[in-house]
Backbone as CSV, one residue per row, in Angstrom:
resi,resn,N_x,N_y,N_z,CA_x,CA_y,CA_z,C_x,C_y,C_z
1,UNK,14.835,-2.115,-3.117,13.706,-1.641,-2.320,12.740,-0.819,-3.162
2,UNK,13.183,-0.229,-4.390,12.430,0.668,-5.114,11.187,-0.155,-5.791
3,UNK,11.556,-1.344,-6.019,10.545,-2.363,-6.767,9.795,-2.882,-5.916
4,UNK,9.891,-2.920,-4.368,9.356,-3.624,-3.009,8.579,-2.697,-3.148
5,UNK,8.610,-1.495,-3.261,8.151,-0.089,-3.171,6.714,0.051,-3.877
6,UNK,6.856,-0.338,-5.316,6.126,0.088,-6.392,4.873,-1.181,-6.246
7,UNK,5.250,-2.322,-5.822,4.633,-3.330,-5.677,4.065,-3.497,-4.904
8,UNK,4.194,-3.002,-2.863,3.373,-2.891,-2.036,2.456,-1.526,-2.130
9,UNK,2.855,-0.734,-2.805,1.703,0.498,-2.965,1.080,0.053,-4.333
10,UNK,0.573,-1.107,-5.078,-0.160,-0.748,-5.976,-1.231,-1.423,-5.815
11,UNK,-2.602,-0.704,-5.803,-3.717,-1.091,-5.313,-3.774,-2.682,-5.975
12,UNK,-4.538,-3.679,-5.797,-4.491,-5.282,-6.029,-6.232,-5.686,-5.835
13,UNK,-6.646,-5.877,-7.126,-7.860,-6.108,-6.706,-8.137,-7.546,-6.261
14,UNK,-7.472,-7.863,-6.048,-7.574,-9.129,-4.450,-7.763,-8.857,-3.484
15,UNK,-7.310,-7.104,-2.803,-7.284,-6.790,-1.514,-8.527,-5.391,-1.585
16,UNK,-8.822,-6.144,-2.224,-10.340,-4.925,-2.516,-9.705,-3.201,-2.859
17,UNK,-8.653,-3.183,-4.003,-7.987,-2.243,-4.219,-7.219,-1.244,-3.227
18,UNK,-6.936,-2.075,-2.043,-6.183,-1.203,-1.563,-4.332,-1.679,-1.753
19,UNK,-3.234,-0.832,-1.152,-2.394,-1.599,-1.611,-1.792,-2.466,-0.481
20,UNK,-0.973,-3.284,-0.654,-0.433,-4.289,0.096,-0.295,-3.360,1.468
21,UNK,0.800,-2.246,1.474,0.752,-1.674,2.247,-0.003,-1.124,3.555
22,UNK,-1.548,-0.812,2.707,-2.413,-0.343,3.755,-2.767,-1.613,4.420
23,UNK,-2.866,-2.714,3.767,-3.490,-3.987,4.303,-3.034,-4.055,5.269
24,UNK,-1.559,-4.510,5.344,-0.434,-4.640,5.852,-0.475,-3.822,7.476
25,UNK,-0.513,-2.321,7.035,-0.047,-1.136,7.964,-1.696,-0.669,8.395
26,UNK,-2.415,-1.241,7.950,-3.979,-1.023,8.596,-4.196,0.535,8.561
27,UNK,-3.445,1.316,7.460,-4.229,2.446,7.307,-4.933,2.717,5.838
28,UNK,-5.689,3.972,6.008,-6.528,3.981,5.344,-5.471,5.282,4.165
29,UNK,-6.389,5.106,2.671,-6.156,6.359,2.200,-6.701,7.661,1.919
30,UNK,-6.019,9.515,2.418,-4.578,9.552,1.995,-3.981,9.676,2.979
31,UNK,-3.418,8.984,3.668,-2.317,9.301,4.858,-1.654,9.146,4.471
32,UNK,-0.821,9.978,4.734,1.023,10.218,4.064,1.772,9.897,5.583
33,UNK,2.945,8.773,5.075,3.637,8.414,5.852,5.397,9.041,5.787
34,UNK,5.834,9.466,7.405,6.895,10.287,6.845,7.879,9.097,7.008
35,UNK,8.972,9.231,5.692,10.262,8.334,6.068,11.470,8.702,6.732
């Protein structure tokens, strides 16, 4: 999961630099998400 990790948070300039994540989770940055 640590590599799932590093790979959906790294901005992708395909997704107009945001990371998979925000795409994904439709938020913006810095919102901190609690685990």
């Amino acid at each position: 999961l640590e590599i799932m990790d590093k790979l959906n948070n790294r901005p992708r300039k395909c997704l107009g630099y945001k990371t998979p994540n925000q795409v994904f989770f439709g938020i913006k940055p810095p919102v901190a998400l609690a685990s």
